[in-house]
C-alpha positions in Angstrom: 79.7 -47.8 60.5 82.8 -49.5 59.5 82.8 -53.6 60.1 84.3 -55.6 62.7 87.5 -57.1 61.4 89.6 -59.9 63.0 93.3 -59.2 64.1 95.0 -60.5 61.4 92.4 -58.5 58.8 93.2 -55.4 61.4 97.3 -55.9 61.2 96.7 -56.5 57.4 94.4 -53.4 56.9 96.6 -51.1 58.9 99.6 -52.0 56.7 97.9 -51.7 53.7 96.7 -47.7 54.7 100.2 -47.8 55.9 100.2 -43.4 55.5 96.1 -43.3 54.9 94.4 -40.3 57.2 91.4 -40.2 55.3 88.5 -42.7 55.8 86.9 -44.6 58.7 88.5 -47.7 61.1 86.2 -49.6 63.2 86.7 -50.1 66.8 88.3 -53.8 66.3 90.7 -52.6 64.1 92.0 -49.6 66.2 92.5 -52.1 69.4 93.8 -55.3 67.2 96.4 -52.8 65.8 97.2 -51.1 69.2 97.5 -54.7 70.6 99.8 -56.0 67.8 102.4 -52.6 68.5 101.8 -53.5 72.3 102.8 -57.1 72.3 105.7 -56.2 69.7 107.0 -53.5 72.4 108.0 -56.7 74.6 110.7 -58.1 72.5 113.7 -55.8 73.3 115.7 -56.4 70.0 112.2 -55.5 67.9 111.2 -52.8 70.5 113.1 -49.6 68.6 113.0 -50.7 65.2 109.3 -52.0 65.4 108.3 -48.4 67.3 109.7 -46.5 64.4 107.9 -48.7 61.3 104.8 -48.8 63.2 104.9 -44.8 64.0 102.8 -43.6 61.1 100.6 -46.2 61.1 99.8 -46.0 64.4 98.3 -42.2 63.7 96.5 -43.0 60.7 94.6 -45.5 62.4 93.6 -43.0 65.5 92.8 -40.6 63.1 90.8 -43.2 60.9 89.0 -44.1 64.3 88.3 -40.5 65.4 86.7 -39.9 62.1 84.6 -43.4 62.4 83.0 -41.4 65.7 82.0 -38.4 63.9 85.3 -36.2 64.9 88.4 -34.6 63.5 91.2 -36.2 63.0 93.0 -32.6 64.6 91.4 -34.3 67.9 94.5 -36.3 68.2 96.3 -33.4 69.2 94.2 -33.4 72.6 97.0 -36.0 74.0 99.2 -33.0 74.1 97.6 -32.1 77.1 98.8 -34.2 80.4 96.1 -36.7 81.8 93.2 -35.4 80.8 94.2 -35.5 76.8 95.0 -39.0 77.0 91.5 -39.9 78.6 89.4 -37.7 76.5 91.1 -40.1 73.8 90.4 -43.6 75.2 87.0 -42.4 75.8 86.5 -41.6 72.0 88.6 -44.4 71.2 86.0 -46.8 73.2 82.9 -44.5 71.6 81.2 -46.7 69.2 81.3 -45.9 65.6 78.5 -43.8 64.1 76.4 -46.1 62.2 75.5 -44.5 59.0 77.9 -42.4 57.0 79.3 -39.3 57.5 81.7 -36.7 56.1 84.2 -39.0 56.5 83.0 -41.6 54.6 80.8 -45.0 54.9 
């Protein structure tokens, strides 16, 4: 299971596996990182500009965290569908990681 990681390790991590699909992200750094683009949504002249640089990053780090569960990073694709895609995500989002390895890594 991959370890818990403080925001600033999380905003730092996600940066670094700035276009990284592959590999595991723990729960902590999936929400530090989704609350770092959330709070950066609130200042208007950063809003556009910050949407676009964090874009890519954003996804690797869902996929990272559906593959820290035990799932597909194709899962993602499930927000496509209205409502109930978006929920089916927060609820694998909130799943805690599996705690040994799997076939997407440690």
């Amino acid at each position: 299971m991959a370890k818990s990681v403080s925001f600033g390790e999380a905003i730092k991590t996600c940066f670094s596996k700035y276009a990284t699909f592959s590999g595991r992200a723990s729960r902590s750094e999936y929400w530090f990182f989704f609350l770092f683009s959330f709070l950066l949504s609130f200042i208007p002249i950063v809003n556009f500009i910050a949407g676009l640089a964090l874009l890519i990053p954003s996804l690797a780090v869902a996929v990272r965290r559906l593959h820290d569960i035990g799932k597909s990073g194709w899962w993602y694709l499930i927000c496509l569908v209205p409502f109930v895609g978006g929920l089916v995500l927060l609820i694998f989002y909130l799943t805690p990681g599996q705690p040994t390895a799997n076939e997407y890594g440690e």
